[in-house]
C-alpha positions as CSV (number, residue, x, y, z in Angstrom):
1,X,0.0,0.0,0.0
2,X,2.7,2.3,1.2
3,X,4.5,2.0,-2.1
4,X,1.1,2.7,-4.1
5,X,0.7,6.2,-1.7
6,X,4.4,7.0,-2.8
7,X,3.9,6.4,-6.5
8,X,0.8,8.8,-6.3
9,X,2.9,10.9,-4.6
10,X,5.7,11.3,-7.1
11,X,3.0,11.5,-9.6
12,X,1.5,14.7,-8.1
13,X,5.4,16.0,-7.3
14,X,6.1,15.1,-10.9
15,X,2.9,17.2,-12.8
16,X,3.4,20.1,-10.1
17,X,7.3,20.6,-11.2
18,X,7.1,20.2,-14.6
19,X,4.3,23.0,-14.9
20,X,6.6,25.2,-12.3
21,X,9.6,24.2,-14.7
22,X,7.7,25.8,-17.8
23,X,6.5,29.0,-16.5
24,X,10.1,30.0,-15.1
25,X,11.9,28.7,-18.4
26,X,9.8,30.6,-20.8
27,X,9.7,33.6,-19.1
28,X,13.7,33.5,-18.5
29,X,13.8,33.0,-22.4
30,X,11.4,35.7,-23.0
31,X,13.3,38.3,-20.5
32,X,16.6,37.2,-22.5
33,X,14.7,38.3,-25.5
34,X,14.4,35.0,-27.1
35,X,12.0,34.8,-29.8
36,X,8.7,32.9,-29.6
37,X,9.3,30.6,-31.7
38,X,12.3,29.5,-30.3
39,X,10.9,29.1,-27.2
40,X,7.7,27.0,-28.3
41,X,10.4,24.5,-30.4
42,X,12.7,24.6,-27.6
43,X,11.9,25.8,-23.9
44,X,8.2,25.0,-23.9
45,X,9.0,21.4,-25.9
46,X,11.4,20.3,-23.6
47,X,8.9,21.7,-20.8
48,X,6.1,18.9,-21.1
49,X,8.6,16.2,-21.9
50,X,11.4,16.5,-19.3
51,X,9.3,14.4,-16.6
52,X,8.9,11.9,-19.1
53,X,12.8,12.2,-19.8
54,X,13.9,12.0,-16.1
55,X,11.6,8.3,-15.7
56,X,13.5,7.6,-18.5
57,X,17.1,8.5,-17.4
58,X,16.6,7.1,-13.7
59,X,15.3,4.0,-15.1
60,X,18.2,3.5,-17.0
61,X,20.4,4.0,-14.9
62,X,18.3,1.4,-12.0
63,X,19.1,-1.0,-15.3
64,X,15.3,-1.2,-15.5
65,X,15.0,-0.9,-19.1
66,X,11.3,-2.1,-19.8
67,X,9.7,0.4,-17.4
68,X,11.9,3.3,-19.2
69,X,10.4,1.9,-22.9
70,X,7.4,1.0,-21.2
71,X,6.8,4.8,-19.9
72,X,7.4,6.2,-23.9
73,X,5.7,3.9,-25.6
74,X,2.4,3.6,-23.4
75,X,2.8,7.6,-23.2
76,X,2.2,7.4,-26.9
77,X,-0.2,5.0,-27.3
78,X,-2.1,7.2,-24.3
79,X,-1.5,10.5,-25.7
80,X,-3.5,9.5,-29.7
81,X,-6.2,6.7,-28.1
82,X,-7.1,8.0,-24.8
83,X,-6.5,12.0,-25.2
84,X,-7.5,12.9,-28.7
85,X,-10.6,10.5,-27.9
86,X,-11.6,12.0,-25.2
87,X,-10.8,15.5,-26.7
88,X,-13.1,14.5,-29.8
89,X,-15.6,13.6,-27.8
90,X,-15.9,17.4,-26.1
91,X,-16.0,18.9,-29.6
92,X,-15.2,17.3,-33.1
93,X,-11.5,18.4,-33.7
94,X,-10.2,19.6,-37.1
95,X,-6.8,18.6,-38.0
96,X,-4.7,20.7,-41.2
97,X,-4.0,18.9,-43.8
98,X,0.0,20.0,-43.3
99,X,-0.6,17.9,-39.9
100,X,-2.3,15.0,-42.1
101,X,0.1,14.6,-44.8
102,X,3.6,15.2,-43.2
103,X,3.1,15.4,-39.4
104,X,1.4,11.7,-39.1
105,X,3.5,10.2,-41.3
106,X,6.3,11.3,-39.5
107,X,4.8,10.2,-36.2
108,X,4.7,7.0,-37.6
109,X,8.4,6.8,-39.0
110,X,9.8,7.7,-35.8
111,X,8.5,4.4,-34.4
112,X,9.1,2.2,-37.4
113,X,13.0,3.7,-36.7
114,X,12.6,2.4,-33.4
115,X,11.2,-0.8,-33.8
116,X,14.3,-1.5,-36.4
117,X,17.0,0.0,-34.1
118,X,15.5,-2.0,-31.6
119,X,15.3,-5.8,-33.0
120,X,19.2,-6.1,-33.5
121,X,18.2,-10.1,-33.6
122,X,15.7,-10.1,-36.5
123,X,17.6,-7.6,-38.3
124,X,21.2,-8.3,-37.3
125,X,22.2,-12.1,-37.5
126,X,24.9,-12.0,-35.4
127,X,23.4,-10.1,-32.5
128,X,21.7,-12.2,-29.6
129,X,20.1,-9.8,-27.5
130,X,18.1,-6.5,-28.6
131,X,19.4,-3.7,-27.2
132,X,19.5,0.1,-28.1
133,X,23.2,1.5,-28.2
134,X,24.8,5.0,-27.9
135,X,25.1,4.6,-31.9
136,X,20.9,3.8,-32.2
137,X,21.1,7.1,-30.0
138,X,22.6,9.4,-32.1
139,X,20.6,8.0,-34.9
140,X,17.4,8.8,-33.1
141,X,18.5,12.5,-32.1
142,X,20.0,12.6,-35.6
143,X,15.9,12.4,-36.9
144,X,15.2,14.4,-34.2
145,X,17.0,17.7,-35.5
146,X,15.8,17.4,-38.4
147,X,12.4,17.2,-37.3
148,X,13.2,20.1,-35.3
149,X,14.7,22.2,-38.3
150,X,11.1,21.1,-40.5
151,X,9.2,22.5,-37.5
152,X,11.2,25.5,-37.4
153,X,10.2,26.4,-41.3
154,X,6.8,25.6,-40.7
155,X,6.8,28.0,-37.6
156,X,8.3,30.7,-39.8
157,X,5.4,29.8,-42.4
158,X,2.6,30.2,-40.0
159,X,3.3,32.4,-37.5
160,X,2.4,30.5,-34.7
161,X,3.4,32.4,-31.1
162,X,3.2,31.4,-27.7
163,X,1.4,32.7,-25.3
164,X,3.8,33.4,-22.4
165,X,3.4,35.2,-18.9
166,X,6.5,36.9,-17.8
167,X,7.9,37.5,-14.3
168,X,10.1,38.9,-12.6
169,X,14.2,38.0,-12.8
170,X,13.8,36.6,-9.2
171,X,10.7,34.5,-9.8
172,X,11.9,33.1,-12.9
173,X,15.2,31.6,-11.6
174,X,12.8,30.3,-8.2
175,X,10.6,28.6,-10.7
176,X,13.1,26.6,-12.9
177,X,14.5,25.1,-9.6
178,X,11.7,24.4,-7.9
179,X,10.7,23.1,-10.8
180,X,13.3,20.9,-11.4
181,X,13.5,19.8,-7.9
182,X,9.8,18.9,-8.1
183,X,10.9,16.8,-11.0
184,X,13.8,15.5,-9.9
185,X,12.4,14.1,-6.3
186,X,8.6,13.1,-8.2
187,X,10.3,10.7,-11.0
188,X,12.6,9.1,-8.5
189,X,9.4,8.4,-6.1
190,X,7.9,7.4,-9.4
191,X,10.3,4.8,-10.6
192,X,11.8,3.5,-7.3
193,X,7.7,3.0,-6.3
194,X,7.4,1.6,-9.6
195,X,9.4,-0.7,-9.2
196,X,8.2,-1.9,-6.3
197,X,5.0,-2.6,-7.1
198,X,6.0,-4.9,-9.9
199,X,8.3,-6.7,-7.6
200,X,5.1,-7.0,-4.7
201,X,2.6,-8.1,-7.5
202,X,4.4,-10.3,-9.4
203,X,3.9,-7.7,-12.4
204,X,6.3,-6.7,-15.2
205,X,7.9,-4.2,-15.5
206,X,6.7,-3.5,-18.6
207,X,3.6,-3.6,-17.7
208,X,3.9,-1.1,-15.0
209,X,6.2,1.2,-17.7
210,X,2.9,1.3,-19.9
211,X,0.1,1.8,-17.6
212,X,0.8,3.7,-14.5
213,X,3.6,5.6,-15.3
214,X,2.8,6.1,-18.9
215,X,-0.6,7.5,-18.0
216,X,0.7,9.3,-14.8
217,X,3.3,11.3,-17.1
218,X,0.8,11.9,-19.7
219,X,-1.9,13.8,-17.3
220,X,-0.8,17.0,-18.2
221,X,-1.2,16.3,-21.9
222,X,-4.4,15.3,-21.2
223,X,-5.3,18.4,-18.9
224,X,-4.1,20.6,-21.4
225,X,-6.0,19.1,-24.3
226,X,-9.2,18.8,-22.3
227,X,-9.1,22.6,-21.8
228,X,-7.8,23.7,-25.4
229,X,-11.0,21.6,-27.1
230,X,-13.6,23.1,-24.6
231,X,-12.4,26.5,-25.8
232,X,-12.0,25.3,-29.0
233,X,-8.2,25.5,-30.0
234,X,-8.3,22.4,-32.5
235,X,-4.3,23.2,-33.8
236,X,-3.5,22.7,-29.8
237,X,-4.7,19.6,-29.2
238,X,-3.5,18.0,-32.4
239,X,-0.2,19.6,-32.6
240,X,0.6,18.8,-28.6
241,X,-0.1,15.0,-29.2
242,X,1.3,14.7,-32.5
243,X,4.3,16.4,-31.7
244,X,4.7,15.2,-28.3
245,X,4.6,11.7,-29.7
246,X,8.1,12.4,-32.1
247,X,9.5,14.4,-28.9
248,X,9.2,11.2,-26.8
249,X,10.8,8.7,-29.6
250,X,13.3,10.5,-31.2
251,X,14.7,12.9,-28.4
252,X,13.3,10.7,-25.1
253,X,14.6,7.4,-26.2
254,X,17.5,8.8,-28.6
255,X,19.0,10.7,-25.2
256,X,18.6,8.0,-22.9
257,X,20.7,5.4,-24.4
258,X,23.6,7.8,-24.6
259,X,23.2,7.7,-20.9
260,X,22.6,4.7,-20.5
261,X,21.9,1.6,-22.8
262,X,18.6,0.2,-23.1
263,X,18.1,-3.2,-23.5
264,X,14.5,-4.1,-25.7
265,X,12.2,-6.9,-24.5
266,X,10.7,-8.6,-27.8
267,X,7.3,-8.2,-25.8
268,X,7.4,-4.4,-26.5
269,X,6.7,-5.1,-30.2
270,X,3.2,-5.6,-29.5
271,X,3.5,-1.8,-28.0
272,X,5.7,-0.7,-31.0
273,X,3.0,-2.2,-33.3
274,X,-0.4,-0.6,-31.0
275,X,1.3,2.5,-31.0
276,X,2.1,2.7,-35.0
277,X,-1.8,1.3,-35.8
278,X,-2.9,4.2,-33.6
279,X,-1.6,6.9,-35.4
280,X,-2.7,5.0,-38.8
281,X,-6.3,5.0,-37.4
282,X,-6.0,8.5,-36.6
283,X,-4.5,9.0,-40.3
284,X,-7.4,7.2,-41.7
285,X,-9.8,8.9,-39.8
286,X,-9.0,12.3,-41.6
287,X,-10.7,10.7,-44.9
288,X,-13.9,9.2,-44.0
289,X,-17.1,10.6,-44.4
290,X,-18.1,13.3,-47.0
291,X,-15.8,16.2,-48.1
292,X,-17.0,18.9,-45.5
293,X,-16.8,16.1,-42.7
294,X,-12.9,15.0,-44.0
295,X,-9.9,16.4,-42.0
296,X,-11.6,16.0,-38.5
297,X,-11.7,14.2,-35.7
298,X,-15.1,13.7,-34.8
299,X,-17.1,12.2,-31.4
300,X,-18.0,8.2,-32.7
301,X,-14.3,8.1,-33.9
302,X,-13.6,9.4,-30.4
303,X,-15.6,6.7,-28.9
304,X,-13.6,4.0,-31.4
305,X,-10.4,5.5,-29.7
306,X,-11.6,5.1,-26.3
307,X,-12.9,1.6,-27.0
308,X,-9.7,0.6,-28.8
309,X,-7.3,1.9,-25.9
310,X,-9.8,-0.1,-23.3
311,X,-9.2,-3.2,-25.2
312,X,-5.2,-2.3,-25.1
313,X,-5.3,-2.0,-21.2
314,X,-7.0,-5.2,-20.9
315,X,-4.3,-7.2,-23.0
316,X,-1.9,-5.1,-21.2
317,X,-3.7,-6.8,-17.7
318,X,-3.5,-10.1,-19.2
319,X,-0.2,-10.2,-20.3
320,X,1.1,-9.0,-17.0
């Protein structure tokens, strides 16, 4: 029970800090006179994913390799079937076409790298265990900048801005490290917890890495989302998830094995695979229904999301 409290515990340490962490960094950026854009790609980016990143690193580094895959791929699989369904289900969402034709498909390429980085025995005949290197790193962060440079033009293209509250010198610098702290002290209750549980239940930790800490790291996703479609800001909602999604394969899991390498259980292909269909659902979604209806996301295709991530959990639950 205790361990269940702490886990909880980290989890609410975890959301706390990373929102602290955001506020102070963009408003440092913005008092150094960095531009908007630059902070949304960078500051802002790195915001909403650096408790995801700290599971990550910690894990690696407690050599428990499935919860720190576990964490990015459930996170993913989370962030397109239970998010955008339940945002779709507030208000049908409207997706750009930019997001449909280049975005997705990117989305999806990012995992297809990692699935082939990752399965050094079906793809490598010499190699007897599947493990991502330093080398499958730099790969990973390789796609990653350009990703980053792609989203920087199309930036430049639109105009988009953030939105950003500044304070004072003083506050700023207080935020980023309580921020951090908050971070720091919730992901280490998170995995050490996590761990534990496994351990007392008899559970995997895969299992754990794609459930409970998955979901617990993708609440403020989900807040966020919730909010943006009740008000109506489509581009958010889509944009966060889609890009959050590349963030957490190519930077996430191209980082952490520079740290610290992570070796692949074969069982995380099943996640690898959920996690690609996903996005393809959410891909084919943009073209059914009549020309005026195309390029959304609307409430029964909400309710299919919902219904398909329920039916994940479940086979998640009985493959322990």
């Amino acid at each position: 029970m205790v361990p269940i409290l702490l886990l909880i515990f980290g989890l609410v340490i975890l959301i706390f800090g990373g929102e602290i962490f955001i506020r102070g960094s963009a408003s440092l950026a913005r008092k150094l006179n960095v531009s908007p854009i630059v902070i949304g790609l960078t500051v802002v980016a790195f915001g909403t994913s650096v408790a995801e990143l700290v599971v990550n690193i910690l894990a690696a580094f407690k050599g428990s390799s499935d919860l720190a895959v576990g964490n990015i791929l459930g996170s993913n699989i989370a962030n397109v079937l239970l998010i955008l369904g339940v945002a779709a289900i507030i208000r049908n969402l409207k997706i750009k076409k930019g997001t449909a034709w280049k975005e997705l498909p990117l989305c999806i390429l990012s995992v297809i790298i990692l699935f082939i980085l990752g399965n050094d025995v079906l793809f490598n005949g010499g190699a007897t265990i599947n493990i991502l290197t330093s080398g499958d790193g730099l790969i990973l962060l390789g796609f990653f900048l350009i990703f980053l440079y792609y989203t920087y033009g199309l930036t430049k293209v639109e105009g988009e801005k953030e939105d950003i509250k500044v304070y004072s010198w003083f506050y700023s610098i207080l935020f980023i490290l309580v921020g951090l702290a908050g971070i720091m002290g919730g992901a280490k209750l998170m995995v050490d917890n996590g761990i534990k549980i496994a351990e007392i239940f008899g559970l995997s930790q895969l299992f754990i890495g794609v459930t409970v800490v998955a979901i617990g790291t993708s609440l403020p996703e989900l807040v966020t989302s919730i909010i943006a479609a009740y008000h109506g800001h489509d581009d958010l909602v889509i944009g966060n998830i889609v890009g959050s999604n590349i963030f957490n394969v190519l930077w996430i899991l191209g980082l952490t094995p520079i740290i610290s390498p992570i070796r692949m259980n074969t069982q995380a292909n099943v996640d690898i695979l959920i996690a690609i269909l996903s996005v393809l659902l959410l891909f084919v979604f943009m073209f059914i229904g009549h020309k005026h209806q195309r390029y959304q996301l609307r409430r029964w295709q909400g309710v299919v999301f919902l219904l398909f991530y329920s039916a994940y959990i479940f086979y998640v639950f009985y493959r322990g």
